[in-house]
N, C-alpha and C positions, 0 to 999 in steps of 0.2 A: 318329671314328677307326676303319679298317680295326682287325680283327680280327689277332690273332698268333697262329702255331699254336704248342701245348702243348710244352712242353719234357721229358725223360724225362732225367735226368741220375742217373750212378752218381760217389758220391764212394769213389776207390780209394786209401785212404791206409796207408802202412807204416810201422807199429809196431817191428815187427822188425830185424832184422841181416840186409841185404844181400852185407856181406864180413866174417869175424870175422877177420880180418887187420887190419881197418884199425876206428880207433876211432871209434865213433858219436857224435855231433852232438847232444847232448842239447836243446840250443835248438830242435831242427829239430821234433821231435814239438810240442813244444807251440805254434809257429809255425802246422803246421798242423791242431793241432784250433782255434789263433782263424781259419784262412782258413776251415775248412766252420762252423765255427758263424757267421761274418759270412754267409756264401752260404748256407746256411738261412734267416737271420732276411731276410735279404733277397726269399728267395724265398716266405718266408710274406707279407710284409707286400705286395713288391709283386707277384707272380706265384703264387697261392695255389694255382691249378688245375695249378701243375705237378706233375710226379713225381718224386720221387729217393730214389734206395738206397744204402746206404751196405757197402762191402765192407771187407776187413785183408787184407793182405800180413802174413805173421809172425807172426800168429795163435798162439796156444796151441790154437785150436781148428779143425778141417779139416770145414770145411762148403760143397761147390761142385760142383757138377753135373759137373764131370770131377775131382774128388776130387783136385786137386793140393794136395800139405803145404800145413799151415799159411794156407792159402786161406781166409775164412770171409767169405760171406754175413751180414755182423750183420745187418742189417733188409732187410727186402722192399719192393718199391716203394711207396709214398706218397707222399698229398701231404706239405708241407712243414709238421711239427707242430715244437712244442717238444722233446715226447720226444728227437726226434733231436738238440737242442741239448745236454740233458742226459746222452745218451747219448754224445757225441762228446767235450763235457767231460771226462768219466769216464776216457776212455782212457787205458793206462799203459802204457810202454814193456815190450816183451817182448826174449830172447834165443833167437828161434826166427830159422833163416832162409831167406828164398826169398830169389826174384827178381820182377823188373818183368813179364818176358815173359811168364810163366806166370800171373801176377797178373793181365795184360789180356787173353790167351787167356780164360779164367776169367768177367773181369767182359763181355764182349765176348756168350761163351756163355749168361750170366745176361741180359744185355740181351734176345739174338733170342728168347728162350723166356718172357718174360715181360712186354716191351712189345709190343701186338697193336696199339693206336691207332697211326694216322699223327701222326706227333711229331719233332720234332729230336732226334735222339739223341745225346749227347754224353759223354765219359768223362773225370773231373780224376783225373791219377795223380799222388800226393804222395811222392816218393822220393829218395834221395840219388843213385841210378845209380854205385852201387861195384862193380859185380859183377865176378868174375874173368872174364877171356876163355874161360877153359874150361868156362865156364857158357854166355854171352853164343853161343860159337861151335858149340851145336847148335839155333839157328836160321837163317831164313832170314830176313830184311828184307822182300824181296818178300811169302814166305808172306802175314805178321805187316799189310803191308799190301792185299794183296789183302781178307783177313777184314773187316780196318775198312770198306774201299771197298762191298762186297759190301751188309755191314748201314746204308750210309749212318751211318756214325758219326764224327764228330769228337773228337777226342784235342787234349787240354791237360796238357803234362805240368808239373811245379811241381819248383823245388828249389832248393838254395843256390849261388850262383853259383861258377865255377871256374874256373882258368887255366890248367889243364891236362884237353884232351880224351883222357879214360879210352873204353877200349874199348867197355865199356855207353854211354856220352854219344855216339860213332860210331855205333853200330848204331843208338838212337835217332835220329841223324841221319839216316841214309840213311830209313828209314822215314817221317820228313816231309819228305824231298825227293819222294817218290811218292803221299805225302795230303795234301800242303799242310798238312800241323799246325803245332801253335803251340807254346812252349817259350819259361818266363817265370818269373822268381825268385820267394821268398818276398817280400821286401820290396816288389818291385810289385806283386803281387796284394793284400797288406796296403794299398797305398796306395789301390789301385782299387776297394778295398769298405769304405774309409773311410765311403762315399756311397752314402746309397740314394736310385739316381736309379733311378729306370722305365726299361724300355727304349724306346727311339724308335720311333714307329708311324707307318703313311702316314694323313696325313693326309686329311679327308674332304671331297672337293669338296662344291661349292653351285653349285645353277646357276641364271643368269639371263641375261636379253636386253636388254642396254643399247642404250637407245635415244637416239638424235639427231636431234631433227627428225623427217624420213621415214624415216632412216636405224636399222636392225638390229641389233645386234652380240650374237652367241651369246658368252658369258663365262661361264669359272669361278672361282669365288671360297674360297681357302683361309684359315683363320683361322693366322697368322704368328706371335701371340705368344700361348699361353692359361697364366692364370696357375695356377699346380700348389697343390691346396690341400691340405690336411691333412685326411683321412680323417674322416666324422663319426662321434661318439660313439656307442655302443651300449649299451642298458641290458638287464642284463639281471640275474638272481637270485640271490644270493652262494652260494647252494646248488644253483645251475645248477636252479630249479624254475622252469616254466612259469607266467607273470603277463598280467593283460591289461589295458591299457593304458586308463582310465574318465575322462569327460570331465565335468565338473557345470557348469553356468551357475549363477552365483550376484550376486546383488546385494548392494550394503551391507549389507543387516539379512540376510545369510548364507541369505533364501531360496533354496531351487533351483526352476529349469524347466528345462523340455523342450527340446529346439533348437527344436522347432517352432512353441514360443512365443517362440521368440528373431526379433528384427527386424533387420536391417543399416541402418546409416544415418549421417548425419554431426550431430555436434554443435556448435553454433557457441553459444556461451556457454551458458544454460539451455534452449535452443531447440534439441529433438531432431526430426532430417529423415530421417521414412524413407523407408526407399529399395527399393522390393520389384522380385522379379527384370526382370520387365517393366520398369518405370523405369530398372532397371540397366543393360538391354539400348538402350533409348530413350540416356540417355548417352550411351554409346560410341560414338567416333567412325566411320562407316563410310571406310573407305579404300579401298574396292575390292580387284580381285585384285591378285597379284603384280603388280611392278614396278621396275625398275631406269631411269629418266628422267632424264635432264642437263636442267637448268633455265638454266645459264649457265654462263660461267666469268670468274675475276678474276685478277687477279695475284698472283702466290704470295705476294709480300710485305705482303695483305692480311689472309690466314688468317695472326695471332700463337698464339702457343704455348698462351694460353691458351685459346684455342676447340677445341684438339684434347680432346676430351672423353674419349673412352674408352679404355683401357688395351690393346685385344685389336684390333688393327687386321690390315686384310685383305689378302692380293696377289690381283690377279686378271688371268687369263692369257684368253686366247683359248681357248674351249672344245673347239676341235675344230683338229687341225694340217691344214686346207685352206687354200687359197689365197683362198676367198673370205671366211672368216672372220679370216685372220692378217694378210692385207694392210691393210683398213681399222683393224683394230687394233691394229696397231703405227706406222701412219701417223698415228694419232691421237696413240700415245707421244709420238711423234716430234715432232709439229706443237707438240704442250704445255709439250716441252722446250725447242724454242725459241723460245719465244712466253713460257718463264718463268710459263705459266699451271696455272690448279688447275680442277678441274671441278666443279659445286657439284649434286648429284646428289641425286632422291629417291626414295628406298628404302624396300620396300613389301615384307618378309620372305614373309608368304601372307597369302588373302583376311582383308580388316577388318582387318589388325593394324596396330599404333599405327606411322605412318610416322616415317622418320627421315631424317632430313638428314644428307649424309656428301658429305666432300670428295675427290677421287681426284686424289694427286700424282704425275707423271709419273717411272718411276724405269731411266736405265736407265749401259748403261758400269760396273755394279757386278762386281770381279771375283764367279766362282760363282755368280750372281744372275740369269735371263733378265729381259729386260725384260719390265715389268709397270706397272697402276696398284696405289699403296697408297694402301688405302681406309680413312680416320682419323674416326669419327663426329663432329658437328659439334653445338656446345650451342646448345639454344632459349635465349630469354631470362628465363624463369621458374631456368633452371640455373647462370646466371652470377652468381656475387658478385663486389661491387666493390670495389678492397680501394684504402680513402686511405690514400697511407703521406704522412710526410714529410718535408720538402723537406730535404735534404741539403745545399743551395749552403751556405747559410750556416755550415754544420758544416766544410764543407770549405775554406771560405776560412780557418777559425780556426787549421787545422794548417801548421804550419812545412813550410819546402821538406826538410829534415833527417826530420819523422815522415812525409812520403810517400810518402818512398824507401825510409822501410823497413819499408813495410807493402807497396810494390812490390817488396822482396826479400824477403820473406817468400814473398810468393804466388808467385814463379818458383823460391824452395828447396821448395816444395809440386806441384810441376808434374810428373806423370807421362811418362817418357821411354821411348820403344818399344825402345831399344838401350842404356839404362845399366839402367833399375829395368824390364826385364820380369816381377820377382818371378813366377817360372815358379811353378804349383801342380799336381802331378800332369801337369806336359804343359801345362795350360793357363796363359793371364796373368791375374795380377788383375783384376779393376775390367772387363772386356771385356763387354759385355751377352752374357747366356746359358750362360756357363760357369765360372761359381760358383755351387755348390747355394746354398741358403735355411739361413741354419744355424740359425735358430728350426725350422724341420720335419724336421731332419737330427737336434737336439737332443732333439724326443719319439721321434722313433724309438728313440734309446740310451735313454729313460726307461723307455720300454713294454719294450721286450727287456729292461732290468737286473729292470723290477717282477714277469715274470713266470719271471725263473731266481732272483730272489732276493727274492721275497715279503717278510718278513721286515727286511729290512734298510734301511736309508734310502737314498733318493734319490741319486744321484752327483752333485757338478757338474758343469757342461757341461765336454766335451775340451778339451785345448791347442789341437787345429788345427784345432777350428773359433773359438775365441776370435781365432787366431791370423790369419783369413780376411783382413778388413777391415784389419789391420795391418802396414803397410811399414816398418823399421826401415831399411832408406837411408835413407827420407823424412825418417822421426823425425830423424834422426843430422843430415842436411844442415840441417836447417831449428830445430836450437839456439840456435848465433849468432845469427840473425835473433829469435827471440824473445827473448834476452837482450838483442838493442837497443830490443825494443819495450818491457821493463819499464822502463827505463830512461828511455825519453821517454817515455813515458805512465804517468800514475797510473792504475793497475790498481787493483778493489778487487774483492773475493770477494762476491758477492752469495746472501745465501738469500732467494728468491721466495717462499716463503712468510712470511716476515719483513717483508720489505718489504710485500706486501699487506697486511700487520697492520696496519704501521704509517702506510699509507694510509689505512685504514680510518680510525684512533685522528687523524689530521689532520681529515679530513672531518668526525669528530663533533666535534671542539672549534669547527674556523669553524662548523659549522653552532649548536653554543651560543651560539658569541660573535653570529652573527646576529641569533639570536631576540634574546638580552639587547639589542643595538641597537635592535631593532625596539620591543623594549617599553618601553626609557628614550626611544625617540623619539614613541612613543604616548601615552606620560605628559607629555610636553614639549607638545607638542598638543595633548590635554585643557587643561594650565594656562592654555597661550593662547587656547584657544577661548571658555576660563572668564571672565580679562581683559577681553578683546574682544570678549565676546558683546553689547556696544550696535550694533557695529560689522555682526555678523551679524545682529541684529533690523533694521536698516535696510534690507537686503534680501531679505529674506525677501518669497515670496509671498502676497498675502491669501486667494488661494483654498487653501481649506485641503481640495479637496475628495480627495487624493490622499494626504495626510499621515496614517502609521499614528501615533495618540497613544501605544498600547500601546508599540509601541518604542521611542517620543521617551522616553516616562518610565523606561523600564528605562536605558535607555544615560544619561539623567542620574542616575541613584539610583548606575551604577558610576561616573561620573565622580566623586561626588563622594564615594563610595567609597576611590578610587583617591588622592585629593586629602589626603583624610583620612590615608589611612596613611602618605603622607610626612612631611606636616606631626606629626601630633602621635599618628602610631598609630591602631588603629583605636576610634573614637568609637562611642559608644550611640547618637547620633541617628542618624548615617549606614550603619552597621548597622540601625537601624529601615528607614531608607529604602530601601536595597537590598531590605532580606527584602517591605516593600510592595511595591515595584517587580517583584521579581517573586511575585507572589503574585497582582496584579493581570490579568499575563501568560499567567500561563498557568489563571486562571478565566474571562477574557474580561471583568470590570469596566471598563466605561469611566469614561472623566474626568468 
C-alpha cells in the first residue's frame, strides 16, 4: 500500500456562550467532548504519526498569538496521546463569550506558525453558530476565505441541527460556497466514529507477464480483498523498565544448550531426521524465476466452490494503457466470457519460490468495475479434505407434503429484499460484502480505549450497535408464524452437546462390556465342547509333531480345565495345582 501523507489537525471546540440572549444547549458540550475523544482515540490507534491541537472558544483563559478574548491554545501540536482524551473529558462549560470567526482567524494563525511539515491541514470547529448579526456583520466572507484558501486548509464545522437559518449559519454559508467546506451535525459525526475503520489507501500493484504459448501480455495485479487484522500484542514492563527478551532450549530432564547445539529435523515416531542447512536447501523445490504461464483452460463449470482456496483473491488489469498491451488483453476477457471459460495458470511469485496454481475468471459488464481477470488460488491435493456427508433421500421422502412447505415458507420469510429490508446502517445495507466493520476488532478497540481512561474499573460489555450489526428485526417479526408452524409439525427437542457426547460415550462402554461378557461365555462353551469331543479332535490331528509347541499345549489345558472347574463346582485344589504347574513349567522352559 501506497503511503498517506501526515494529517495536522486543530480540534476548535466552544465551551462558552456565543449569544447571552439565547439559552445554551447543555447536551451540546458534552456531545462534543465524545466527538474529539472518539477522533483521538481513533487517531492514535489508527493514524499515530498524526498531529493535532486542541483550542477553546470561551475560554476563562486568553491564550493566542493575536490575543483575541477568551481564545486559548489548551495544548500544542502532538501526536495523538491519551493526555488529550483525559484533558478533553475534563472540560466544563464556561460563561465567557466569543464568537466562531475570531476563534478560526486564531486557530487558522496557530496553524501557519507552527505546522512546518507538508501535511493536510484541516480545522473541526464545534459550535452552536448563535451569534448576533452585529457581531457576524464586521466581517467579510471573502476575507475569512481567502485565509483558509492561502494556507491549504480544510474547515469542518459541527453543530446541532436547525430550521431556521440565523445570520452566523449565512455567513457560514457563503464561506463554503468559496472553500467547498463541509458542515455536518452532532449526531452524524457520533454515527461516523462509531467505527474505527483506517482510512482507504491505493493500493499496490505487482507486476508480471502472462504468458500464452508464444504470446506476451505485460499485467498488473492488485490484491482486491486483504483481510484487516487486529494489531499484535506488545509486551512490555508494568513499570515502563527496559527487559530483554532470552530464549533457553531445554529438554525433558530441564537441561539447557546452546542454539548451536540445537539440530532442525523431522521426527517420525522415535526415529529423529536431521536436517542441516545444506540438506534443507537440497529439499527445496527449485522453480525457477518469476512467472505468470496459462497451462490450459476448462470450463467454468468445472472449478466448484470448493477448490477456490484462498481468501485474498486478485484483479489484474493490463499494465500499461497502449494499444499493444490492452488489445490482446481484453480480447482475451472477452474470448473467455464467451467461451464460459476459466484459465488455469502457473504462478511463480520471485526466483525458487514454491509455485502455485491459480484460476483467472473472466470478469467483465460489472457496474464501477473495468474489465479485468480475477485471480482465485487453486488447492493441490495434499489441501483438500473430503467431507462424506449423508444421504438425505431417505429423510426427505419421510416428511409430509404439509412439513415442506413450511420449512419452504420459512426460508422465503428469511430472504433478504433490496427494497423492503435494506436495513440501512450509517448509509450503508446490511449483509453487503465490505461494508460492515468486524465487530470482534471494533469491540477491542472500546476495551483498550475504556482500559486505559479507566484503569481501575472493569471491562464494559460490548455496545448495543454493534450487537445489534448482524440483526434484522423485519426478518425476526416476518418469520414467527412460519416458526410457530414448524413447532408444531415437528418434535423439536433442545439438545446439550456436551451431554449427549456423555451419554455416547456411557452406550459405547456398556455394548463394549456386553461384548467381552459374550465373547467369554462363548470361550467357555468352547472349551466344554472341545472337552466332550476331544476323541473326535484326536482323530485328526497330525502325527508329526515336529511344529507343535508342548509348552502351550499344557498351559492352555491346565486353564481349560481351570476354567471348567469354576463353573462346575468352584475353584478345586487339583486344578489350581495344575494351572500354577502349567505355568511354571512355561515360563522356566521344562519340557514334557
Amino acid at each position: 500500500m501506497s503511503k498517506t501523507m501526515k494529517e495536522s489537525l486543530i480540534l476548535l471546540i466552544n465551551i462558552g456562550v456565543t449569544n447571552p440572549n439565547i439559552e445554551n444547549n447543555h447536551s451540546a458540550l458534552e456531545k462534543a467532548k465524545e466527538i474529539a475523544k472518539r477522533k483521538i482515540e481513533k487517531m492514535i490507534f489508527l493514524s499515530p504519526k498524526d498531529e493535532i491541537a486542541i483550542m477553546l472558544m470561551g475560554s476563562s483563559v486568553t491564550k493566542n498569538d493575536l490575543n483575541t478574548q477568551h481564545v486559548e491554545e489548551f495544548t500544542d501540536f502532538q501526536i495523538p496521546n491519551w493526555d488529550f482524551v483525559k484533558k478533553c473529558m475534563a472540560l466544563e462549560r464556561t460563561n465567557h463569550c466569543s464568537n466562531w470567526v475570531e476563534a478560526l482567524i486564531a486557530a487558522v494563525e496557530f496553524m501557519e506558525k507552527n505546522v512546518v511539515d507538508v501535511s493536510t491541514r484541516k480545522i473541526i470547529l464545534i459550535s452552536d453558530f448563535n451569534e448576533d448579526a452585529d457581531i457576524i456583520s464586521q466581517f467579510q466572507a471573502d476575507a475569512i476565505a481567502d485565509r483558509l484558501s492561502k494556507g491549504n486548509i480544510k474547515l469542518i464545522t459541527i453543530s446541532e441541527p436547525s430550521t431556521s437559518l440565523t445570520i452566523s449559519r449565512k455567513f457560514l454559508k457563503d464561506v463554503y460556497e468559496k472553500i467547498n467546506g463541509q458542515h455536518t451535525t452532532f449526531d452524524k459525526v457520533l454515527s461516523d466514529l462509531k467505527f474505527y475503520t483506517p482510512a482507504s489507501k491505493k493500493p499496490c500493484p505487482y507486476y508480471y507477464t502472462l504468458e500464452l504459448l508464444d504470446k506476451k501480455i505485460h499485467i498488473t495485479s492488485y490484491i482486491k480483498i486483504d483481510i484487516e487484522k487486529f494489531p499484535s500484542w506488545k509486551t512490555e514492563s508494568r513499570n515502563n523498565e527496559k527487559f530483554e527478551k532470552k530464549t533457553e532450549y531445554l529438554n525433558r530432564q530441564r537441561v539447557s544448550y546452546s542454539k548451536d547445539e540445537i539440530v532442525k529435523g523431522y521426527k517420525y515416531g522415535e526415529t529423529f531426521i536431521p536436517v542441516e542447512k545444506n540438506l534443507e536447501e537440497c529439499m527445496s523445490y527449485k522453480s525457477g524465476g518469476k512467472s505468470y504461464k496459462i497451462y490450459g483452460f476448462t470450463n467454468r463449470n468445472n472449478i466448484d466452490l470448493e477448490y477456490l482456496y484462498k481468501s485474498a483473491p486478485h484483479i489484474l488489469l493490463p499494465a500499461k494503457e497502449s494499444e499493444n498491451i490492452t488489445k490482446p488483453f481484453y480480447s482475451l476477457v472477452l474470448a473467455m466470457q464467451k467461451t464460459n471459460s476459466v484459465a488455469i495458470v502457473r504462478k511463480v511469485l520471485g526466483n525458487n519460490s514454491s509455485p502455485r496454481m491459480v484460476a483467472l475468471f473472466p470478469c467483465i459488464d460489472i457496474p464501477d468495475e473495468p474489465w479485468c481477470l480475477v485471480e482465485i488460488e487453486l488447492v493441490f491435493a495434499e489441501d483438500r479434505r473430503v467431507m462424506e456427508t449423508r444421504s438425505m433421500k431417505s429423510v426427505m421422502k419421510q416428511l409430509l407434503e404439509e412439513q415442506n412447505e413450511a420449512v419452504d415458507s420459512l426460508i422465503n420469510s428469511l430472504m433478504l429484499s433490496d427494497t423492503q429490508d435494506s436495513c440501512e446502517i450509517d448509509g450503508s445495507q446490511y449483509f453487503l460484502p465490505g461494508y460492515v466493520p468486524n465487530p470482534e476488532i471494533q469491540h477491542k478497540w472500546h476495551i483498550l480505549s475504556h482500559r486505559v481512561i479507566n484503569p481501575d474499573k472493569p471491562l464494559p460489555p460490548m455496545e448495543n450497535y454493534l450487537k445489534e450489526i448482524l440483526e434484522v428485526p423485519s426478518v425476526k417479526e416476518r418469520s414467527k408464524s412460519h416458526l410457530q408452524k414448524i413447532v408444531k409439525l415437528f418434535r423439536l427437542e433442545s439438545i446439550d452437546p456436551k451431554k449427549e457426547k456423555n451419554e455416547i460415550k456411557e452406550q459405547d462402554n456398556i455394548q463394549l462390556d456386553n461384548n467381552i461378557d459374550t465373547e467369554e461365555s462363548n470361550k467357555i462353551e468352547d472349551i466344554a465342547d472341545v472337552e466332550s469331543n476331544s476323541y473326535k479332535e484326536l482323530e485328526v490331528l497330525s502325527l508329526d509333531t515336529s511344529d507343535i509347541d508342548f509348552d502351550e499345549m499344557a498351559l492352555r489345558g491346565a486353564r481349560i480345565r481351570f476354567n471348567l472347574s469354576q463353573r462346575r463346582d468352584g475353584v478345586s485344589c487339583g486344578s489350581t495345582g495344575a494351572l500354577a504347574r502349567a505355568e511354571h513349567i512355561h515360563q522356566h522352559g521344562y519340557s514334557l
